[in-house]
C-alpha positions as CSV (number, residue, x, y, z in Angstrom):
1,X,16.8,13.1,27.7
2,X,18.0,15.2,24.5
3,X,19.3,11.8,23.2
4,X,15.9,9.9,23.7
5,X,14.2,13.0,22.0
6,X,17.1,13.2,19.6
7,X,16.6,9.2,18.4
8,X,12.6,9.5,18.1
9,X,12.6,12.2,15.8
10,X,15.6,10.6,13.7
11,X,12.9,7.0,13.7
12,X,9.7,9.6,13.0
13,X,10.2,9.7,9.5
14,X,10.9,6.0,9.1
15,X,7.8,5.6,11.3
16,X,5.6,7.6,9.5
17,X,7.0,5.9,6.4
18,X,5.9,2.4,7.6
19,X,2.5,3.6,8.3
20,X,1.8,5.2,5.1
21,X,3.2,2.8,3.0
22,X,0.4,0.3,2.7
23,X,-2.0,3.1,1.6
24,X,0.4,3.6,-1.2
25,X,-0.3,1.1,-3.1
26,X,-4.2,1.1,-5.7
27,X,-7.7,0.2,-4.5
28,X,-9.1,-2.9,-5.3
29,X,-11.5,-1.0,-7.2
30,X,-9.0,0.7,-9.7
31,X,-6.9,-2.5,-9.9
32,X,-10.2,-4.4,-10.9
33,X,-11.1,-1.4,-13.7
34,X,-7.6,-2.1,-14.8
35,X,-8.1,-5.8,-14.8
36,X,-11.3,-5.4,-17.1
37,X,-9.7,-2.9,-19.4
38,X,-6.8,-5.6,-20.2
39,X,-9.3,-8.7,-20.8
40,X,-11.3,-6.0,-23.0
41,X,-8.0,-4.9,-25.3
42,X,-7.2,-8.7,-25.0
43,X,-11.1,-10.1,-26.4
44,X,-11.4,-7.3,-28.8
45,X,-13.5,-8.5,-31.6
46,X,-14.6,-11.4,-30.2
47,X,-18.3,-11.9,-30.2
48,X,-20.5,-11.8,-26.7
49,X,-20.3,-15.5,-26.8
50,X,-16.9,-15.5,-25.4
51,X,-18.1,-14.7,-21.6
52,X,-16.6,-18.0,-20.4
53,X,-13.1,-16.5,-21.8
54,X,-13.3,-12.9,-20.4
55,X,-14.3,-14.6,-17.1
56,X,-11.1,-16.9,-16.8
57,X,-9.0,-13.9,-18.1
58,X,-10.6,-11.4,-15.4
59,X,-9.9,-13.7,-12.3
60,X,-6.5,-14.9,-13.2
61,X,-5.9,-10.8,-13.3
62,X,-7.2,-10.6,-9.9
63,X,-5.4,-13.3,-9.3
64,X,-1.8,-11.8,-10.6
65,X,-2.5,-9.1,-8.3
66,X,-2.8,-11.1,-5.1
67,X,-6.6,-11.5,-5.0
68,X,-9.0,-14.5,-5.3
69,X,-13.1,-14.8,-6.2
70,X,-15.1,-14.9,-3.4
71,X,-16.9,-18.1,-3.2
72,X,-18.5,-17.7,-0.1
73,X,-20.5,-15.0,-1.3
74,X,-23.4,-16.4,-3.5
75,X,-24.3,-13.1,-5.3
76,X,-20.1,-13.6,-6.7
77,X,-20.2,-15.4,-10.0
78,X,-16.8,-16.4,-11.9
79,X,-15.4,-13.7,-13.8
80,X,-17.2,-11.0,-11.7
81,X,-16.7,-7.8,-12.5
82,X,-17.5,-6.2,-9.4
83,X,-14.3,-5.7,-6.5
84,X,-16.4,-6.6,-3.6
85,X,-16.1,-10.0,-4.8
86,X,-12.5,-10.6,-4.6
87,X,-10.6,-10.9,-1.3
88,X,-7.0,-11.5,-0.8
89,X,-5.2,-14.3,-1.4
């Protein structure tokens, strides 16, 4: 009996480990803001016109970080800037 109680609190921290691990790691929201703040030190002093370019450079950060555009949802256009619109990969 000591030994069973003995080998679960030797696993508990492990344990607990493993189940706080994935809420380690940054929102989508905050790895979005940082997407946007790299495509905006990347297009600085470009003119407006240059949308199609910050759009491409937005999603393929999303996309470095394991997320995708969601196409499915029609309010989601490409380059959104908003994190509801990009599910994982």
């Amino acid at each position: 009996m000591i030994r069973r109680i003995a080998a679960a609190a030797a696993s508990f921290p492990v344990l607990s480990l493993a189940l706080l691990a994935p809420g380690c790691g940054k929102n989508l929201d905050s790895l979005m803001w940082e997407c946007q703040l790299d495509v905006q030190k990347g297009n600085a002093g470009k003119s407006s016109e240059a949308r199609e370019e910050r759009a491409r450079d937005i999603e393929a950060c999303m996309a470095g970080r394991g997320y995708r555009l969601d196409v499915a949802n029609r309010a989601c256009q490409a380059g959104a800037t908003n994190s509801t619109c990009y599910v994982t990969k």
